[in-house]
C-alpha positions in Angstrom: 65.9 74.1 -33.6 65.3 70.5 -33.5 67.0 69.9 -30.1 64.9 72.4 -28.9 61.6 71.1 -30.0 62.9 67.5 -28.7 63.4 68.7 -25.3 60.4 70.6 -25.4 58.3 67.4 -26.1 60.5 65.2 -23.6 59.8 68.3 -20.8 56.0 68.1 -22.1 55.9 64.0 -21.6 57.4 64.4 -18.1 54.7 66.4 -17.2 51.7 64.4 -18.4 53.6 61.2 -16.5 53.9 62.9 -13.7 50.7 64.4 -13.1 49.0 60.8 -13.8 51.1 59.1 -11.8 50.1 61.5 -8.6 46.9 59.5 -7.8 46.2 59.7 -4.4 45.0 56.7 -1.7 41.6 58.6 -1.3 41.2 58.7 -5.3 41.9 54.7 -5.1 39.7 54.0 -2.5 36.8 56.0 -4.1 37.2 54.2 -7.5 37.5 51.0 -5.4 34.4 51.9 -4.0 32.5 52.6 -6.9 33.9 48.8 -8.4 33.0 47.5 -5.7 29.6 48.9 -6.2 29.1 47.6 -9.5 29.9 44.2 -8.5 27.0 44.0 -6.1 24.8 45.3 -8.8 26.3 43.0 -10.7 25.7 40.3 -8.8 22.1 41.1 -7.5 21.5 41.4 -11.2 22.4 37.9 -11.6 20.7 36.1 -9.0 17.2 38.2 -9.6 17.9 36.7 -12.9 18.1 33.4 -11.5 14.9 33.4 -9.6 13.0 35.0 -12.9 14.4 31.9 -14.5 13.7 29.8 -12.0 9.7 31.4 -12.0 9.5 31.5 -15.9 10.8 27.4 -15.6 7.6 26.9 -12.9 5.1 29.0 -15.4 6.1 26.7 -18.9 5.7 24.0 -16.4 2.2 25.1 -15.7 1.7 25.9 -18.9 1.8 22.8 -20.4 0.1 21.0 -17.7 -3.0 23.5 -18.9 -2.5 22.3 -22.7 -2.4 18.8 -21.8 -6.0 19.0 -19.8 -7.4 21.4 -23.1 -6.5 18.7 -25.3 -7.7 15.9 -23.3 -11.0 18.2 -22.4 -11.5 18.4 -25.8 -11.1 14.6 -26.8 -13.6 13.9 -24.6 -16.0 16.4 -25.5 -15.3 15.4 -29.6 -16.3 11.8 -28.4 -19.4 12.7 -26.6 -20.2 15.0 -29.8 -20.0 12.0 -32.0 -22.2 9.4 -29.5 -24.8 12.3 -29.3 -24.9 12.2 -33.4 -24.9 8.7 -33.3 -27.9 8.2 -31.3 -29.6 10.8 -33.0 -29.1 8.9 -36.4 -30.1 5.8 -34.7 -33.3 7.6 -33.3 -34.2 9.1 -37.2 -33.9 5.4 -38.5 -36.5 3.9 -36.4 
């Protein structure tokens, strides 16, 4: 009983290896083809996410070329704020 069931599992494991191991040269090239695929998505993926690095690096750039002319816009308008009140108290003291 046991001798049969081994040779019934050997006879079942030959089967399964050989039907996987009967992969044809148009199966690998059509797998190959689809890899091959993937790695020029792959790889257009990458450099488009290069450039949007790139762009996003050129936008902080600007970015903070625009704060620096806010902040220095509004120094000067804070100083010209406090000669206009200074003139004004000198003009009420007279």
């Amino acid at each position: 009983m046991i001798r049969k069931f081994h040779l019934g599992a050997l006879c079942a494991i030959l089967v399964i290896a050989t039907g996987c191991a009967t992969i044809s040269a148009d199966d690998l090239a059509a797998v190959r083809s689809v890899a091959e695929s993937a790695q020029s998505a792959a790889n257009d993926a990458a450099r488009q996410a290069g450039e949007a690095r790139q762009m996003a690096s050129g936008a902080q750039s600007t970015a903070n070329q625009a704060l620096t002319a806010a902040n220095a816009a509004q120094a000067c308008c804070d100083a010209t704020n406090e000669r206009v009140d200074r003139m004004f108290e000198a003009s009420q003291t007279k």
